[in-house]
C-alpha positions as CSV (number, residue, x, y, z in Angstrom):
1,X,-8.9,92.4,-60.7
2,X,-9.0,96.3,-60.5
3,X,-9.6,99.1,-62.9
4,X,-8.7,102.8,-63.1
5,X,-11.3,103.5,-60.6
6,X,-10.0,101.7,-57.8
7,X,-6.7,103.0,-58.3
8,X,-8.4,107.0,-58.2
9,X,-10.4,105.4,-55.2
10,X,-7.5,104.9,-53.1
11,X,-5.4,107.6,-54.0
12,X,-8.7,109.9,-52.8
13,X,-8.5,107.9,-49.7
14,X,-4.6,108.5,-49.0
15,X,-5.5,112.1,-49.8
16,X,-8.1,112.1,-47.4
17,X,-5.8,110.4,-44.8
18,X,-3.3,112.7,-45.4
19,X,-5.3,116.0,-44.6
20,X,-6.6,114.1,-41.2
21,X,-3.2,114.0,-40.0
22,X,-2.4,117.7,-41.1
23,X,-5.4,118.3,-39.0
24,X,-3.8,116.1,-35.8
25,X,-0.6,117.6,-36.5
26,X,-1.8,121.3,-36.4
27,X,-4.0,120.3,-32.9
28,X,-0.8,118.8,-31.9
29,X,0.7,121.8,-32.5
30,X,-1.6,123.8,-30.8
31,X,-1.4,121.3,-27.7
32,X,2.5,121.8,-27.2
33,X,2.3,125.5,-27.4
34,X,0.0,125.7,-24.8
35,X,1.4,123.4,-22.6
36,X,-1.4,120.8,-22.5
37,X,0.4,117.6,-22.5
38,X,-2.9,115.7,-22.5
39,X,-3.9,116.5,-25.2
40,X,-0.2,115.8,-27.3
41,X,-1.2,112.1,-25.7
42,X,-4.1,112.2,-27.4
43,X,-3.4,113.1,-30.7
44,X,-0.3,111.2,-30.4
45,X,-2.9,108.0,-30.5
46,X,-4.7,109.3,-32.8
47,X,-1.7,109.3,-35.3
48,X,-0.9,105.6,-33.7
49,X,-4.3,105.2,-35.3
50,X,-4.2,106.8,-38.9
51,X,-0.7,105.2,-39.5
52,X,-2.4,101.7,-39.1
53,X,-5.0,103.3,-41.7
54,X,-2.1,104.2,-43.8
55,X,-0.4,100.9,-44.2
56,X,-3.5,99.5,-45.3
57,X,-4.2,101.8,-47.7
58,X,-0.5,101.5,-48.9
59,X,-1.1,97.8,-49.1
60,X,-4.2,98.3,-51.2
61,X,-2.6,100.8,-53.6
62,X,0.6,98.5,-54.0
63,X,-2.0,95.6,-54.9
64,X,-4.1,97.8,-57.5
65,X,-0.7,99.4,-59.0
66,X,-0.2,95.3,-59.7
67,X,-3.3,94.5,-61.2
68,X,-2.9,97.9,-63.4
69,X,0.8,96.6,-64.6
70,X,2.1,99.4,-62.7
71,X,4.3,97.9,-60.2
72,X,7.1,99.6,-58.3
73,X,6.2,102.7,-60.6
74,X,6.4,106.6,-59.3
75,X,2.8,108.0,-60.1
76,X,5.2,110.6,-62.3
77,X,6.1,107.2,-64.0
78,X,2.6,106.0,-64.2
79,X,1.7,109.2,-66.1
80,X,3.4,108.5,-68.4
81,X,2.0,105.1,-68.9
82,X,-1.1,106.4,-69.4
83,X,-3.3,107.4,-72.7
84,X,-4.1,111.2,-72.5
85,X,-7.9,111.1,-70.8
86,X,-6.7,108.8,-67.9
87,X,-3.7,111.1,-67.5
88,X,-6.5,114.2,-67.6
89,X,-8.1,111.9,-64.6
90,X,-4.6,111.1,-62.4
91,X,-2.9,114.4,-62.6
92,X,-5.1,116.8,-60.8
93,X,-5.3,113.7,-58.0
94,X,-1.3,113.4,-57.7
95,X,-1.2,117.3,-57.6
96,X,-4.1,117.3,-54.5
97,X,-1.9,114.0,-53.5
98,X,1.6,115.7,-53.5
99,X,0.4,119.1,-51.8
100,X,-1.5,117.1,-49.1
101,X,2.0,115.6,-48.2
102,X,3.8,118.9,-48.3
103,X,1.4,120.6,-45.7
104,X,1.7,117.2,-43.6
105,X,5.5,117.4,-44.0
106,X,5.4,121.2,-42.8
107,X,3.2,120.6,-40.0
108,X,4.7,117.7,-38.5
109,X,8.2,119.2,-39.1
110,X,6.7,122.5,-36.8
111,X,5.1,120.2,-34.3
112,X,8.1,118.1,-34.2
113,X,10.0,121.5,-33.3
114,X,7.7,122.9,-30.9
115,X,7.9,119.0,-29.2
116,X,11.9,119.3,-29.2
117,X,12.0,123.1,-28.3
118,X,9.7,122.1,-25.3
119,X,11.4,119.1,-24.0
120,X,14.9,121.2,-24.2
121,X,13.1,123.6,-22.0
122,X,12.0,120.8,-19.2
123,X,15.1,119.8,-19.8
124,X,16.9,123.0,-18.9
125,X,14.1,123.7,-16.1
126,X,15.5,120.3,-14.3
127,X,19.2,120.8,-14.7
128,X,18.6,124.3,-13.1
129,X,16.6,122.9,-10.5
130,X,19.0,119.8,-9.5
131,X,22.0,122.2,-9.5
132,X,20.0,124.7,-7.2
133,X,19.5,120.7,-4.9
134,X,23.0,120.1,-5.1
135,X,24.4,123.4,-3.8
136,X,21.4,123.8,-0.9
137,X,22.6,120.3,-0.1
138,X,26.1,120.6,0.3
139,X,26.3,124.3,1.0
140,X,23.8,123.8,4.5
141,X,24.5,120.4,5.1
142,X,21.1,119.7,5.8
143,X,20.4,115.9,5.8
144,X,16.9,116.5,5.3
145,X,17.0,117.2,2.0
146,X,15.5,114.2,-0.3
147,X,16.5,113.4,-4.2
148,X,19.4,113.2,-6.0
149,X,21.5,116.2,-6.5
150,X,23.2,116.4,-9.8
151,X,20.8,113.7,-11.1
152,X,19.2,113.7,-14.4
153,X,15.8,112.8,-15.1
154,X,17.0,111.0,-18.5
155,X,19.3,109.3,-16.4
156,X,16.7,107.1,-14.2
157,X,16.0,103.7,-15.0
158,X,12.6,103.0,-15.9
């Protein structure tokens, strides 16, 4: 059976978890910007990682919220569940809980923006270079000339 404290306990732990990916997210970030695909892969596992983390913790919490009687309940709902010193105990954690999740949100949203804003540039960079193929190829004949004009690269079978 769990108390109170398991319940803060894990709640601490997602907060934790939470700012670790903010962290990953902002290298991530970082990683696109400057072009260093290696190290988006890396981070990219890392997250892989942390998610795994998360689930468990999620698992965890769901079991506690159980044991507390506090099933399926919004942590707004559990507050106000609670006697007054408890609710002096959860509140400042949801408020550290419910920023951590709104810095993640805003990082990973920019991240996921810088990722789309550089794949639409590869993107563009291969269309251009295809076309500038296509027209060598067919505008000097040459036969030497290997690839496939006009092809896409998110067009190949993998």
């Amino acid at each position: 059976m769990h108390d109170l404290n398991d319940f803060k306990a894990v709640v601490g732990d997602l907060i934790t978890l939470l700012e670790e990916f903010n962290e990953i997210e902002t290298a991530k970030l970082d990683a696109i910007q400057k072009n260093r695909v290696t190290f988006v892969e890396e981070n990219m596992k890392k997250e892989q990682a942390g998610i795994m983390k998360l689930r468990g913790l999620d698992k965890k919490r769901e079991s506690i919220q159980k044991d507390l009687g506090w099933e399926s309940m919004s942590f707004k709902e559990i507050l106000s569940q609670v006697n007054d010193v408890e609710r002096e105990g959860l509140k400042p954690l949801f408020d550290r809980l419910a920023r951590a999740t709104q810095q993640f949100t805003a990082t990973k949203d920019s991240a996921q923006k810088a990722l789309e804003v550089s794949l639409h540039h590869i993107d563009t960079m291969l269309k251009r270079k295809a076309t500038e193929e296509s027209s060598a190829y067919t505008s000097k004949g040459d036969a030497k000339k290997t690839g496939s004009p006009g092809k896409h690269f998110t067009s190949t079978k993998v």
